[in-house]
Biopython code that builds the backbone (N, CA, C, O; Angstrom):
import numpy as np
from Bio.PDB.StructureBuilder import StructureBuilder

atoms = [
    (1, "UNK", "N", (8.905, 14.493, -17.693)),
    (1, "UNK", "CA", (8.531, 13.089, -17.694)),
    (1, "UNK", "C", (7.060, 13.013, -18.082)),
    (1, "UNK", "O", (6.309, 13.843, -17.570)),
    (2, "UNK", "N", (6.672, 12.316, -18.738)),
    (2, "UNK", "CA", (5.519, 11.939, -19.339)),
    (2, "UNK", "C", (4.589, 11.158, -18.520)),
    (2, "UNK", "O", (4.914, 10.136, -17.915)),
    (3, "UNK", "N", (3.322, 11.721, -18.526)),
    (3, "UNK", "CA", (2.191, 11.218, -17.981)),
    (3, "UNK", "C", (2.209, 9.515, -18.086)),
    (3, "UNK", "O", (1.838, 8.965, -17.050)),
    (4, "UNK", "N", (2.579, 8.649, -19.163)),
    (4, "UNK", "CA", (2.624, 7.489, -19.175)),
    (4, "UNK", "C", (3.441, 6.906, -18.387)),
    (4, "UNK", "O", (3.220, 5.749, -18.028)),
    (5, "UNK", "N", (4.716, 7.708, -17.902)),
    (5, "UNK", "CA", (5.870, 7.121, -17.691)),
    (5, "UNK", "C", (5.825, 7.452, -15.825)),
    (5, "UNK", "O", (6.255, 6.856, -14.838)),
    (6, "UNK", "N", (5.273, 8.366, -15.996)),
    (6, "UNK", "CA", (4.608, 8.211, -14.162)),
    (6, "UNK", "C", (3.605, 7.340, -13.947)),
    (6, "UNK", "O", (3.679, 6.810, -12.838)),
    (7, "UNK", "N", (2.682, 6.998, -14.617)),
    (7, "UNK", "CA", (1.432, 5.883, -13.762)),
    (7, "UNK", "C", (2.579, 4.663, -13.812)),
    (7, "UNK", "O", (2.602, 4.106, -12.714)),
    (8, "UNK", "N", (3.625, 4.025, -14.836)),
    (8, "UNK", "CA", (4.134, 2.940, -15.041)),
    (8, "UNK", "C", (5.208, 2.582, -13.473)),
    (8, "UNK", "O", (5.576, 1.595, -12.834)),
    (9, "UNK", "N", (5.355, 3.978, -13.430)),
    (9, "UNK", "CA", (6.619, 4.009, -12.342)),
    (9, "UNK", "C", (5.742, 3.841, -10.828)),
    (9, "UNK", "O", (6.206, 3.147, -9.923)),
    (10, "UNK", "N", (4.432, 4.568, -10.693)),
    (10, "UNK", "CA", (3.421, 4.488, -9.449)),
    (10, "UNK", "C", (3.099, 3.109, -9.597)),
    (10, "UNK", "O", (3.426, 2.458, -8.605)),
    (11, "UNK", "N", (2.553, 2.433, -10.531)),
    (11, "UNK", "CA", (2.109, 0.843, -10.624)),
    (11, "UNK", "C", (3.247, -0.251, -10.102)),
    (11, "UNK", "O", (3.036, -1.129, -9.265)),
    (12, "UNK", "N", (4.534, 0.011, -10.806)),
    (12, "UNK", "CA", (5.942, -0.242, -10.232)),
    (12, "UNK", "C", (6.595, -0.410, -8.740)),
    (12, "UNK", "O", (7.250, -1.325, -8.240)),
    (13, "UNK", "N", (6.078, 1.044, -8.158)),
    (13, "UNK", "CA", (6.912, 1.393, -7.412)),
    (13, "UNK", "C", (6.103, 0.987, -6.107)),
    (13, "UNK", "O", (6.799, 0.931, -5.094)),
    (14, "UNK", "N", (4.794, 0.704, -5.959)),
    (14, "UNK", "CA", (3.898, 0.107, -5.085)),
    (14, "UNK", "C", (4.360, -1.190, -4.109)),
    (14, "UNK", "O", (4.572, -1.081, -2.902)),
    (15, "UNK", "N", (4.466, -2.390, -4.852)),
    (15, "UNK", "CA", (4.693, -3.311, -4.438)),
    (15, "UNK", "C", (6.205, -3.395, -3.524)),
    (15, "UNK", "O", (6.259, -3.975, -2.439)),
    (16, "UNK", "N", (7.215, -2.819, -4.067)),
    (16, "UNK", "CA", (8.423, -2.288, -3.160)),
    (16, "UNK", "C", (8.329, -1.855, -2.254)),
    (16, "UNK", "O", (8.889, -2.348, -1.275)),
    (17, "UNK", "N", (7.479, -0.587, -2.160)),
    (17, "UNK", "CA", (6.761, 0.430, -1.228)),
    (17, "UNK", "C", (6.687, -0.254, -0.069)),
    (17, "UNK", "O", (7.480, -0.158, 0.868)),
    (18, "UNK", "N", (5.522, -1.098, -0.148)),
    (18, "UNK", "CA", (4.615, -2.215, 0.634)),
    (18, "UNK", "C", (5.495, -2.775, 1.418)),
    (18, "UNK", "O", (5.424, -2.631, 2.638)),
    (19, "UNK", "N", (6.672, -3.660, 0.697)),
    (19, "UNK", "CA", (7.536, -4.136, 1.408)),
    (19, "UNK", "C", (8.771, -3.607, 2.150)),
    (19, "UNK", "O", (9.500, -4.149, 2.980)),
    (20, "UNK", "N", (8.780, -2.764, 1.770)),
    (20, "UNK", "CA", (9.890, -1.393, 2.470)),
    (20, "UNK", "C", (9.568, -1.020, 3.519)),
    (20, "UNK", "O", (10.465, -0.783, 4.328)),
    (21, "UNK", "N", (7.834, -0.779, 3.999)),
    (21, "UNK", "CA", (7.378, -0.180, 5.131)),
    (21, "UNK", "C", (7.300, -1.885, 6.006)),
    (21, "UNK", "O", (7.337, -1.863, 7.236)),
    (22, "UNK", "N", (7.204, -3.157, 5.337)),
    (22, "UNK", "CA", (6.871, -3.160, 6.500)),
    (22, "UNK", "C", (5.604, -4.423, 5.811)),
    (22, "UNK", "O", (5.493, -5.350, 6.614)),
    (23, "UNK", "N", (4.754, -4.595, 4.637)),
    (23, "UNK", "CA", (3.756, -5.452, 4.661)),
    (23, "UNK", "C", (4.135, -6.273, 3.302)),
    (23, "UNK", "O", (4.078, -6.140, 2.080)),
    (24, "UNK", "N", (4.562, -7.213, 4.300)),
    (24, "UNK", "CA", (5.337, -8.568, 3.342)),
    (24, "UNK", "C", (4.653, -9.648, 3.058)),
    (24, "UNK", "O", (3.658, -9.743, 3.777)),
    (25, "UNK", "N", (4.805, -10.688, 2.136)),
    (25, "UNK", "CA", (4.092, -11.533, 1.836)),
    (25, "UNK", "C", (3.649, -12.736, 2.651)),
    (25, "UNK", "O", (2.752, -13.550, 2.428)),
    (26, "UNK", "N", (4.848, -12.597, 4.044)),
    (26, "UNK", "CA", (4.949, -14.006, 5.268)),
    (26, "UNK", "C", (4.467, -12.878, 6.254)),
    (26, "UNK", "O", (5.110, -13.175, 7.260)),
    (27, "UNK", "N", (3.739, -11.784, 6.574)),
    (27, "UNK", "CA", (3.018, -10.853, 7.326)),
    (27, "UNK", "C", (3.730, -9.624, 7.716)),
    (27, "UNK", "O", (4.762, -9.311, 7.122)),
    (28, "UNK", "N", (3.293, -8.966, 8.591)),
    (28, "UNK", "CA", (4.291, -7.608, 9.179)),
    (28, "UNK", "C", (5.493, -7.901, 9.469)),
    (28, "UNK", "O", (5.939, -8.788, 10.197)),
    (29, "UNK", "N", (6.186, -6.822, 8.644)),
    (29, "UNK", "CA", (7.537, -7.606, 9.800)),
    (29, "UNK", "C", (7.781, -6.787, 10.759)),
    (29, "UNK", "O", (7.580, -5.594, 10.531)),
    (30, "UNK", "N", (8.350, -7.254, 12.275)),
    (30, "UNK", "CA", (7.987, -6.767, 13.152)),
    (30, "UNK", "C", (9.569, -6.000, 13.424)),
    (30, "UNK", "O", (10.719, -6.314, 13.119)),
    (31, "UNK", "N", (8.760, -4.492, 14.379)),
    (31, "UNK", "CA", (10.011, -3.318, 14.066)),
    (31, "UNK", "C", (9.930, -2.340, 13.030)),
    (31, "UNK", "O", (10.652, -1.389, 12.731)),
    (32, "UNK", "N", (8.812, -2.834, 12.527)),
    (32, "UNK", "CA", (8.560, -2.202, 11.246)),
    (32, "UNK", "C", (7.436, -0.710, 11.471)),
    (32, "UNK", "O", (6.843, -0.393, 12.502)),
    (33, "UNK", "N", (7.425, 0.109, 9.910)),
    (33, "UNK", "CA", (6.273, 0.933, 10.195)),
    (33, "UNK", "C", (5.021, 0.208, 10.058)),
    (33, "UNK", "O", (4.030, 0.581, 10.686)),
    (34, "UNK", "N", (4.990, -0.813, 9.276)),
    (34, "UNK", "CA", (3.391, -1.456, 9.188)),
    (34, "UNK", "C", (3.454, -2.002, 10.296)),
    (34, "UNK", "O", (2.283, -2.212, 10.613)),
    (35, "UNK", "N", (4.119, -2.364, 11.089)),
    (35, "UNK", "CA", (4.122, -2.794, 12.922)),
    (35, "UNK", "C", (3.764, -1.460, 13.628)),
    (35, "UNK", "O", (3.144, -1.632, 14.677)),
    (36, "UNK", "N", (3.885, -0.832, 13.465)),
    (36, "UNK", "CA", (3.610, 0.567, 14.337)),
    (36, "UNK", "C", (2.046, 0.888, 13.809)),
    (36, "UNK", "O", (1.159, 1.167, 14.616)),
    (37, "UNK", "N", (1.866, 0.833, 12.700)),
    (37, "UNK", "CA", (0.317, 0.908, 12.227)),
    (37, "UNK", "C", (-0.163, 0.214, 12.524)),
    (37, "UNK", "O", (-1.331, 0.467, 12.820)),
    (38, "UNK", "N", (0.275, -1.054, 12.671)),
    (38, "UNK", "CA", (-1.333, -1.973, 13.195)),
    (38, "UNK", "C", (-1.561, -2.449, 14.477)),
    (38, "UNK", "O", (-2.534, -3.158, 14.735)),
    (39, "UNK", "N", (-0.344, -1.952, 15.690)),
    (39, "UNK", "CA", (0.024, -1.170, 16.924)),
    (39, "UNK", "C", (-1.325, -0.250, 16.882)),
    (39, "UNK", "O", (-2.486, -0.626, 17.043)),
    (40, "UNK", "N", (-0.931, 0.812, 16.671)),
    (40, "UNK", "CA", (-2.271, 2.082, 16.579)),
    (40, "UNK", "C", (-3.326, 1.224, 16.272)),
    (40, "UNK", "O", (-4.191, 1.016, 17.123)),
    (41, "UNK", "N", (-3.374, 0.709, 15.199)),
    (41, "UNK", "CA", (-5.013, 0.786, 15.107)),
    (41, "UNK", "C", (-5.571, -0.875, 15.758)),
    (41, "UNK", "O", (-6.726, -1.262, 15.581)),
    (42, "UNK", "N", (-4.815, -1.469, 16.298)),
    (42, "UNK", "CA", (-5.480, -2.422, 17.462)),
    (42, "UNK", "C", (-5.462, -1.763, 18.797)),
    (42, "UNK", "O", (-6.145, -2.238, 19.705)),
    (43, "UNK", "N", (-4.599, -0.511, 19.017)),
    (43, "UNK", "CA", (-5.277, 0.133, 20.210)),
    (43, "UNK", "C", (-6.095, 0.828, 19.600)),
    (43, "UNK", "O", (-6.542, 1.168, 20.695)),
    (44, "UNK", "N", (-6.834, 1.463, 18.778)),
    (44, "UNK", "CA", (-7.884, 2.235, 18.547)),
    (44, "UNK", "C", (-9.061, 1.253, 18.543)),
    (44, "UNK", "O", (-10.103, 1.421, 19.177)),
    (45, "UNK", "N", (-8.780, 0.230, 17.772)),
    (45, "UNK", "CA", (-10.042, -0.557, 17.939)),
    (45, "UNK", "C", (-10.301, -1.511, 19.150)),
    (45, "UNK", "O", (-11.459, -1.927, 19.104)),
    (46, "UNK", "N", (-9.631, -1.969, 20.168)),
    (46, "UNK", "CA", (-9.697, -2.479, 21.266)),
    (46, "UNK", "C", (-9.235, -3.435, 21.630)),
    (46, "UNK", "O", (-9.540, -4.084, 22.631)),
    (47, "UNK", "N", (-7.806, -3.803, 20.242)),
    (47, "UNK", "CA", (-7.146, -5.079, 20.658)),
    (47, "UNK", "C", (-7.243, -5.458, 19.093)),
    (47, "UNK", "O", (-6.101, -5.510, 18.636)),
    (48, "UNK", "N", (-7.866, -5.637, 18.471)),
    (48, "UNK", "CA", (-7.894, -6.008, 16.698)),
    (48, "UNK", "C", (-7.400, -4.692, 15.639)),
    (48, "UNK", "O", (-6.995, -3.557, 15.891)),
    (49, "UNK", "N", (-7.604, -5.316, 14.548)),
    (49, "UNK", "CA", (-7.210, -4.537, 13.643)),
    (49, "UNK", "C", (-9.157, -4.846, 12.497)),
    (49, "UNK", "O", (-9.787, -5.876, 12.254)),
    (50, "UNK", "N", (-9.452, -3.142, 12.081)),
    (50, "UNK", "CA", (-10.700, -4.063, 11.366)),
    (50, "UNK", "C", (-10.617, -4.263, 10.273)),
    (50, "UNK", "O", (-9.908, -3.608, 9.508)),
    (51, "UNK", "N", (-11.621, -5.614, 9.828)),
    (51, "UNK", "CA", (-11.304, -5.853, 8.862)),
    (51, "UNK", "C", (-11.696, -4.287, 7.379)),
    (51, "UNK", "O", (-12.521, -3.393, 7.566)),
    (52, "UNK", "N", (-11.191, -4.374, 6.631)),
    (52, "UNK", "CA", (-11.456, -3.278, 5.190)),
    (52, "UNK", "C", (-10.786, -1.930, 5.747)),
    (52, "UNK", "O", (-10.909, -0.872, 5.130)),
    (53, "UNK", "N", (-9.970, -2.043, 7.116)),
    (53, "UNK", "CA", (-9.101, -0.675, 7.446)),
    (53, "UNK", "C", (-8.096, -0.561, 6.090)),
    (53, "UNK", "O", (-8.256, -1.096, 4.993)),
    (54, "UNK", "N", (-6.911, 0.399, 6.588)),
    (54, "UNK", "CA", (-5.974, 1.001, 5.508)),
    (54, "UNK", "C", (-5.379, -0.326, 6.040)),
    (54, "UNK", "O", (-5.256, -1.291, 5.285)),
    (55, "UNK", "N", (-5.000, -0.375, 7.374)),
    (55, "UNK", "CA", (-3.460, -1.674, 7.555)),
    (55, "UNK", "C", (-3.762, -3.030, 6.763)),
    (55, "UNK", "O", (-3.008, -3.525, 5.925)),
    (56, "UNK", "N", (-5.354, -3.695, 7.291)),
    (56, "UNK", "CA", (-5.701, -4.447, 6.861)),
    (56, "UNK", "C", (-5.756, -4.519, 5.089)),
    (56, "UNK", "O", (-5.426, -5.566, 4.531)),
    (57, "UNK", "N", (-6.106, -3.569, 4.459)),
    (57, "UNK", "CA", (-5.919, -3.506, 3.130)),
    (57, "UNK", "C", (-4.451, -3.482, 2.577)),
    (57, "UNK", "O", (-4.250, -4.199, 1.597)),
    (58, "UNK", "N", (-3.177, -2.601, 3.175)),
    (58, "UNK", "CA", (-2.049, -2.732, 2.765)),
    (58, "UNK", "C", (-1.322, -3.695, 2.965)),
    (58, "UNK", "O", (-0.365, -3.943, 2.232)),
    (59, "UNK", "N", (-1.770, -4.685, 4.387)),
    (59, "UNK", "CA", (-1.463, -6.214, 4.443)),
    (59, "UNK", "C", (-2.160, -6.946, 3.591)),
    (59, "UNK", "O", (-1.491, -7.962, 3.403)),
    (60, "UNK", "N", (-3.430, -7.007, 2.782)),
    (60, "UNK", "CA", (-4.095, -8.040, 2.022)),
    (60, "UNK", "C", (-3.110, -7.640, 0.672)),
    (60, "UNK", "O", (-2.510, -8.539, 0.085)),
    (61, "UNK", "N", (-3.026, -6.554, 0.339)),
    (61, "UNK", "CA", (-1.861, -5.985, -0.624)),
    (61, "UNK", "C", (-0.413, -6.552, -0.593)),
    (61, "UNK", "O", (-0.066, -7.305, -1.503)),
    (62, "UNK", "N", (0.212, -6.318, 0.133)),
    (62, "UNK", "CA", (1.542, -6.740, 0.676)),
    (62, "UNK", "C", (1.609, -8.738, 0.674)),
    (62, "UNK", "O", (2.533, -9.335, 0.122)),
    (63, "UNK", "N", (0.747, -9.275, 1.210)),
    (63, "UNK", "CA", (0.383, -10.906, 0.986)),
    (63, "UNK", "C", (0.185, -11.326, -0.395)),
    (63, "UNK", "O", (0.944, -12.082, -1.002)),
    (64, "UNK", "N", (-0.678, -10.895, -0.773)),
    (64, "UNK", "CA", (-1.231, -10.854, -2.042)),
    (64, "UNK", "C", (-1.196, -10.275, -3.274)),
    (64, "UNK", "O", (-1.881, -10.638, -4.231)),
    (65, "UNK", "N", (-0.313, -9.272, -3.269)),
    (65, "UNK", "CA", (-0.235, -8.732, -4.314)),
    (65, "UNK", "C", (-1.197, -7.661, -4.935)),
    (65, "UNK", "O", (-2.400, -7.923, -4.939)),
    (66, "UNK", "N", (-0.783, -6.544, -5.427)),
    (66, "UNK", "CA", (-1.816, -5.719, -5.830)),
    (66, "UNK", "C", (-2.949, -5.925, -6.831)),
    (66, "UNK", "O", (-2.720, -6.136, -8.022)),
    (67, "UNK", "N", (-3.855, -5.876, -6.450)),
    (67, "UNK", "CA", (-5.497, -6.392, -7.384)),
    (67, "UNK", "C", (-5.164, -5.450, -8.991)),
    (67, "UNK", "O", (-4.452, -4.469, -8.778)),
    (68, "UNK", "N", (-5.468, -5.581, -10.099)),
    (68, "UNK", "CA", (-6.135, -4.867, -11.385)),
    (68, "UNK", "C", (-6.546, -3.878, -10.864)),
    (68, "UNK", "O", (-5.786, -2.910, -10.870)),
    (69, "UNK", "N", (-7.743, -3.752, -10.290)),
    (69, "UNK", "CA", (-8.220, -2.390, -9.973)),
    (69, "UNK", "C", (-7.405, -1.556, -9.347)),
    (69, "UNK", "O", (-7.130, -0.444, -9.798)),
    (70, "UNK", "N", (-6.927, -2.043, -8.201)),
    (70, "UNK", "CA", (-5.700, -1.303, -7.148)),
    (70, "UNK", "C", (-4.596, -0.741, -8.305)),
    (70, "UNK", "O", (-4.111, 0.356, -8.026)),
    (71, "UNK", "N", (-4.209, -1.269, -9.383)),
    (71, "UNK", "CA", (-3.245, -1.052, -9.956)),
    (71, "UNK", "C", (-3.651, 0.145, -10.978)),
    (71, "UNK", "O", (-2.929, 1.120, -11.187)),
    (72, "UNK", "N", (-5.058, -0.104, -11.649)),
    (72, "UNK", "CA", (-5.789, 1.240, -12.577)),
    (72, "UNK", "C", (-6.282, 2.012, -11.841)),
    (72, "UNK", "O", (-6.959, 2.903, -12.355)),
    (73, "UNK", "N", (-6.127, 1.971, -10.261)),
    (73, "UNK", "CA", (-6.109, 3.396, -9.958)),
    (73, "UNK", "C", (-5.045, 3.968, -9.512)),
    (73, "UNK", "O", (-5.050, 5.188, -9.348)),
    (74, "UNK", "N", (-3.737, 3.080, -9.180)),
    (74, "UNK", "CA", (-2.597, 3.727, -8.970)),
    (74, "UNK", "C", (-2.049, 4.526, -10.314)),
    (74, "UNK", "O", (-1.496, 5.626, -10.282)),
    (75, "UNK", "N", (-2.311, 3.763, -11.468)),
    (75, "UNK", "CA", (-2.345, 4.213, -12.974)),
    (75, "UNK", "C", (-2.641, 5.615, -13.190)),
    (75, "UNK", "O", (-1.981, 6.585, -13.562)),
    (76, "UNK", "N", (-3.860, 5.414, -12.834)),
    (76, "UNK", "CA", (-4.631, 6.693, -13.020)),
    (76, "UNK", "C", (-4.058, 8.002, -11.914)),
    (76, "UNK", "O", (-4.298, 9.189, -12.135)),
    (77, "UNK", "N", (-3.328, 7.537, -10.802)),
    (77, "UNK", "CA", (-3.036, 8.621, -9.616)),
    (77, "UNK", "C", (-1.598, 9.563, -10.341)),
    (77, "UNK", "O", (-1.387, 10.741, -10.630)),
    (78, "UNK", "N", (-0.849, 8.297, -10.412)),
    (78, "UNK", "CA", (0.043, 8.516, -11.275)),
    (78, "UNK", "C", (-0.027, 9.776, -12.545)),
    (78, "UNK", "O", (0.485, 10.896, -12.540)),
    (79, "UNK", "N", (-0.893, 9.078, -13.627)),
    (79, "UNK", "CA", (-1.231, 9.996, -14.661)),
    (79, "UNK", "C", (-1.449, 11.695, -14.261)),
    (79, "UNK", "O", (-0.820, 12.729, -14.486)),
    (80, "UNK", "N", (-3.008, 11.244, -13.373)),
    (80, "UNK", "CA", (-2.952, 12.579, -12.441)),
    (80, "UNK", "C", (-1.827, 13.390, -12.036)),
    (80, "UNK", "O", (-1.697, 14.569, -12.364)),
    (81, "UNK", "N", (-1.143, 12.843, -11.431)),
    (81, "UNK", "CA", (0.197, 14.136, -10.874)),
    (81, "UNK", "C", (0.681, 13.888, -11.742)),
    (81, "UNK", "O", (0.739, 15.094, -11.983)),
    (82, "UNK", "N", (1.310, 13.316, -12.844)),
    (82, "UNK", "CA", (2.001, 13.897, -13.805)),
    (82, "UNK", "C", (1.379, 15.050, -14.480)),
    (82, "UNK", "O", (2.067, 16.059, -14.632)),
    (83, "UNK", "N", (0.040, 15.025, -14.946)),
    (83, "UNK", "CA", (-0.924, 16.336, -15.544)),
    (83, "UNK", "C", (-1.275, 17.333, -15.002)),
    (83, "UNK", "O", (-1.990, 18.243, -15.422)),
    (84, "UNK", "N", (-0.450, 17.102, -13.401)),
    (84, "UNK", "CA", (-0.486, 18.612, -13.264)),
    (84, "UNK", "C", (0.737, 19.148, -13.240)),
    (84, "UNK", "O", (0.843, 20.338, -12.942)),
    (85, "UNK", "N", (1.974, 18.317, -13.571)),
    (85, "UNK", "CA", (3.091, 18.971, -13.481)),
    (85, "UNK", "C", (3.805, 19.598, -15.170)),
    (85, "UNK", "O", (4.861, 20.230, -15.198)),
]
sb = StructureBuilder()
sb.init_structure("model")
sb.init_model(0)
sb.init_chain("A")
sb.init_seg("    ")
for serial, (resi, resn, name, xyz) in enumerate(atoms, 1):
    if name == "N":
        sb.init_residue(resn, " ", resi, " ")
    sb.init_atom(name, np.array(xyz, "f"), 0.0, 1.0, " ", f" {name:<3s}", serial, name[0])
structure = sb.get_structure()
């Protein structure tokens, strides 16, 4: 499989991802693994979740949709493991 044809499928396969675990566009759904993550990390932080964490970013993701940049570097992650395989 071709380096092009993996970043297309990582850029792709993201937004599914997101919603598969768990960080949907109407919030966590609850029962979920993104419920169990942001479980942990409001007990780590003392009851919140902070803002620019991973949960908080894969929920602004999951609401919102993946940014350009978010997407040219999934592009690029993609490309990456394809070039080394």
């Amino acid at each position: 499989m071709g380096i092009y044809y993996l970043s297309a499928i990582t850029i792709s396969a993201a937004p599914v991802i997101l919603g598969a675990v768990g960080f949907t566009s109407a919030g966590i759904a609850g029962g979920s693994i993104a419920a169990s993550m942001m479980s942990s990390a409001a007990i780590a932080n003392g009851g919140g979740v902070a803002a620019g964490s991973l949960v908080a970013a894969l929920q602004s993701a999951g609401a919102a949709g993946i940014s350009v940049a978010a997407k040219l570097g999934l592009g690029a992650a993609g490309a990456f493991i394809g070039a080394l395989f």
